[in-house]
Every structure is written in C-alpha cells, then in structure tokens.
C-alpha positions in Angstrom: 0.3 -22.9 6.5 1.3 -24.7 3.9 4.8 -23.5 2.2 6.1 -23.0 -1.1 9.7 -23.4 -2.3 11.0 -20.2 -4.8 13.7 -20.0 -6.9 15.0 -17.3 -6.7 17.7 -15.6 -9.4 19.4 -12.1 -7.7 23.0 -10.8 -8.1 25.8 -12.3 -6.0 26.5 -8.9 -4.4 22.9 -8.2 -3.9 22.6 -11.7 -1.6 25.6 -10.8 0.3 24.8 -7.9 1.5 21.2 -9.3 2.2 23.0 -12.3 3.9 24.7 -9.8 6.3 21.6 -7.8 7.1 20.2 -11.0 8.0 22.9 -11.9 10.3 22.9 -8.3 12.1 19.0 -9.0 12.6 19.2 -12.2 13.5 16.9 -13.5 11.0 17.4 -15.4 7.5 17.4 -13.7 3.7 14.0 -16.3 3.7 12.5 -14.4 6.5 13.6 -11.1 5.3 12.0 -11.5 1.5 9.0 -13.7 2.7 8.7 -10.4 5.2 9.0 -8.2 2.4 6.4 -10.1 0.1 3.9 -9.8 2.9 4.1 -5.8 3.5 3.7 -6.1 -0.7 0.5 -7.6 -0.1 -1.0 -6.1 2.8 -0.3 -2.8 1.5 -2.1 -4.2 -2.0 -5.1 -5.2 -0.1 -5.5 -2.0 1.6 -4.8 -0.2 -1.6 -8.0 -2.0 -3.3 -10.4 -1.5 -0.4 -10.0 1.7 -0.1 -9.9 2.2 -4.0 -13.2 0.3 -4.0 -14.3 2.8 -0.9 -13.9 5.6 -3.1 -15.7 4.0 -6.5 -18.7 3.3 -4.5 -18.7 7.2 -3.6 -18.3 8.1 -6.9 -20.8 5.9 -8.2 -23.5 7.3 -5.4 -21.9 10.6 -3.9 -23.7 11.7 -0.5 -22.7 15.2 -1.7 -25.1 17.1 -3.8 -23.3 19.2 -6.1 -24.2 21.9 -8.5 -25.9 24.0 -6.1 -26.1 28.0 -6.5 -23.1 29.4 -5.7 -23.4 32.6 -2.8 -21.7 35.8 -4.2 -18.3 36.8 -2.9 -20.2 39.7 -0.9 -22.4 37.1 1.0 -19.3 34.7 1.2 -18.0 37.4 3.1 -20.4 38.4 5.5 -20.0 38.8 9.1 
C-alpha cells in the first residue's frame, strides 16, 4: 500500500505522553494514530451501511402498519 506522509501539529505534552504509551506497547506514536485513524473508519463504514440498511426499510417497510387495533379485553385474553 502505498503511504502518505502527515504533518502533524499536537501539544508537546500530548506527544509525550503518546511517546510513552508507545514505548510500554512496543509500538510507535505512527502506529498508534495510523491505528487509531483505521478504527475511525471502519467504524464509519459500518455506520453508513447499516444507516443505508435501515433507509431501504423505511423506504419499503416489510411491516404493514395501520392495522385495527384488538381492544384491551381481547389483548388480554387467555
């Protein structure tokens, strides 16, 4: 896959203590954010299908609504 360079503009505190994580984790700040960025985006993707899921049942619900209600008495039958 072809990679990107980012500049990136965060508060000096901010990348120490990232820096540190990295080191207990054994990984990089790269790894961490460019971990971070995909979660962002898978979580995105799945956000949409399933939003796109649920327009398609609004747009042609397999539910018919509107029906006659039953009275609380018949509700209640045993």
């Amino acid at each position: 896959m072809n990679r990107q360079t980012l500049a990136l503009s965060i508060e000096q505190e901010l990348l120490e203590e990232a820096h540190a994580v990295a080191v207990r984790r054994h990984t990089s700040v790269n790894e961490m954010v460019r971990q971070f960025l995909k979660q962002i985006v898978r979580q995105e993707r799945k956000r949409l299908e399933a939003w796109h899921d649920v327009k398609k049942l609004l747009e042609k619900p397999q539910v018919r609504l509107g029906a006659a209600l039953l009275s609380r008495e018949r509700l209640h039958e045993r």
